[in-house]
C-alpha positions, 0 to 999 in steps of 0.5 A, a space after each residue: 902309469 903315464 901317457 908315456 907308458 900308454 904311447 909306447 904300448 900304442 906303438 904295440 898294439 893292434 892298429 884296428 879296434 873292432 867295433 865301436 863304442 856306440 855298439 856297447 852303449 846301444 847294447 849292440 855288442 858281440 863277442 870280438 868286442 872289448 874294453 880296456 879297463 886300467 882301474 883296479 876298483 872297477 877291474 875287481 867287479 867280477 861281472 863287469 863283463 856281463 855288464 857290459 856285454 863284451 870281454 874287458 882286458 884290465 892290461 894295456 899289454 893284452 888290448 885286443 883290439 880294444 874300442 874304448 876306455 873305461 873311465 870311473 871317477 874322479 881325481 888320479 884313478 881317472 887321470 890314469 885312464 884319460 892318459 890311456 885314452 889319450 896315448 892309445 887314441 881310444 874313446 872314453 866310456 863312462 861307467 858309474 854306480 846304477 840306480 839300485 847299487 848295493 843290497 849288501 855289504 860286499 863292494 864288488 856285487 854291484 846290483 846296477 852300473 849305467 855307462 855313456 859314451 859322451 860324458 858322465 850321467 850326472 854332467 850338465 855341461 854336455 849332452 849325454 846319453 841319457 839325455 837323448 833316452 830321457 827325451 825320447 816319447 814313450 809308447 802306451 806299454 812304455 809308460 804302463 810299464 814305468 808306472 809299474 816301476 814306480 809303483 814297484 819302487 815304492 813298495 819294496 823301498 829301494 834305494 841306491 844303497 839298500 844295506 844301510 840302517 833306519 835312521 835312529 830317530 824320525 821327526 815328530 811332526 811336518 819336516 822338509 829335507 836338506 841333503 848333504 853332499 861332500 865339498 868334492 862331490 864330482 856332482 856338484 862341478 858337473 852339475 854346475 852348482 854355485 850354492 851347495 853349502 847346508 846353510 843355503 839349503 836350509 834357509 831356501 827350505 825355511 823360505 818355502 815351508 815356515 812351518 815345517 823342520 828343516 832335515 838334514 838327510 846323508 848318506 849314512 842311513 837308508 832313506 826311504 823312512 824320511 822320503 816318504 813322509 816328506 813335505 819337499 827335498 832341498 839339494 844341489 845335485 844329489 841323487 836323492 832327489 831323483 829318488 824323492 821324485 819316485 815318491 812323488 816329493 816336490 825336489 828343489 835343486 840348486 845345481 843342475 842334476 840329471 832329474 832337473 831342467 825337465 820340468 819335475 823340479 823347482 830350479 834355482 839354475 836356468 836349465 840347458 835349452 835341450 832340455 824340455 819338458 817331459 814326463 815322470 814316466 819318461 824320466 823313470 823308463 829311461 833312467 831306470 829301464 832303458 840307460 841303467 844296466 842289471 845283473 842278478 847276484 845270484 845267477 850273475 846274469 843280466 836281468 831287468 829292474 822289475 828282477 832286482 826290485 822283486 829280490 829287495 826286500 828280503 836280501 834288505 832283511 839279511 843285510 840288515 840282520 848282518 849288521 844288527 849282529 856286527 853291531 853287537 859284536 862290536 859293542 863287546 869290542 873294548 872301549 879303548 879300542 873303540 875310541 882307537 878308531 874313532 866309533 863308539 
């Protein structure tokens, strides 16, 4: 659909949204509130409503005075939802995976979503959201309770992504990590990265630590293994490294991610003049605590970090258990086939 289309349905539409969309970022939302949401993977999540607090209409026919726009991604599926924004003359809100993403391997249970009605959460190119929460000061019970979280973290070895296997094989001695990410990680852009390649990581990371192995960790398997043991992570914008943070390993960033420029990072960039020192436990509390949004899998309704951390470890077993026997059924699939899909 183009702007077009949504100027035309403009023309229909009631003229007055109600509400606003600071109301849902702030959590201040009621039941006449509403969202347009044109993207078909994000319509698929059955509790974005719980999410986000208000009803979600997935048409452009049915906006029922809608204050805003959901906008996901990059590429087409948000050049889709910016033209709806545009026509309709609708803010955009910023939705994207959360902190604690998946325990499963079903794609529209997300765990956590975090939403900004300025700019994505990863953008250094703008003041977001979750840079005002991240400057905020914490009271005494604020930062006993993100010291706790941490603390939790830890212990339940969370990730973003908390269905995917160990890693096959571990480093024997002293090691410092490289990340990967994907020339079209929208990160890298937003977070205003030069130097990503493994190249350059690898030879900052030889630089700094001559006497460590240089990894390199990605995206296929959990990370908590390499984390926890790690001298320091290398990356341009990755979300490991807030990760590596958690686990208290020194982060070295080349771009300008949401966890860098305060002052708990070795940048290689200058960092935005708004952004200052601040404290670990400001940075966990307002990423984890305050900006990030949860919805329990099996009550499917919105419940605190602490709750999901709590359910972790044993749904981490199941889903590993899962894909233990999934690889073994694959294993009796015929080789030919095998080759056919490119797996082993």
């Amino acid at each position: 659909m183009d702007s077009n289309f949504y100027r035309y349905i403009f023309m229909l539409r009631k003229p007055e949204p109600v509400g606003h969309i600071s109301d849902i970022v702030n959590g201040n939302t009621s039941k006449q509130h509403c969202v347009l949401c044109v993207a078909t993977d994000i319509s698929e999540i059955k509790t974005l409503d719980t999410f986000l607090g208000c009803k979600v209409t997935h048409s452009p026919l049915m906006l029922n005075n809608a204050c805003a726009v959901i906008i996901n991604g990059h590429g087409r599926k948000a050049r889709k939802a910016m033209s709806a924004s545009t026509a309709l003359e609708l803010p955009k809100l910023y939705l994207e995976q959360g902190p604690l993403y998946t325990h499963t391997h079903k794609k529209h249970k997300p765990l956590s979503l975090v939403l900004d009605d300025r700019d994505f959460h990863y953008s250094a190119k703008r003041q977001t959201h979750l840079e005002n929460l991240i400057a905020k000061e914490l009271d005494e019970d604020q930062q006993q309770r993100a010291q706790g979280i941490i603390e939790q973290w830890r212990k339940a070895r969370a990730s973003k992504y908390n269905q995917r296997p160990e890693p096959e094989k571990m480093p024997s001695g002293r090691y410092v990590l490289i990340v990967e990410q994907a020339p079209d990680d929208p990160t890298l852009a937003e977070g205003l990265a030069e130097s990503h390649e493994l190249q350059h990581l690898q030879k900052l990371a030889e630089r700094e630590y001559p006497d460590c192995e240089v990894v390199t960790i990605t995206d296929q398997h959990h990370p908590v293994a390499l984390l926890e043991n790690a001298r320091a992570l290398f990356t341009a914008t990755s979300y490991l490294g807030f990760e590596a943070l958690l686990w208290g390993v020194p982060v070295y960033a080349t771009g300008m991610p949401f966890y860098a420029g305060w002052g708990l990072t070795q940048d290689f960039i200058p960092a935005p003049s708004r952004r200052q020192p601040v404290s670990l436990e400001q940075l966990v509390y307002a990423k984890l605590v305050t900006y990030s949004r949860y919805v329990h899998p099996e009550t499917e309704e919105r419940c605190e970090v602490e709750d999901i951390l709590q359910l972790l470890p044993e749904s981490r077993r199941e889903a590993l258990q899962k894909y233990d026997h999934n690889q073994g059924e694959w294993q009796k699939t015929p080789k030919f086939i095998r080759w056919l899909v490119g797996k082993k």
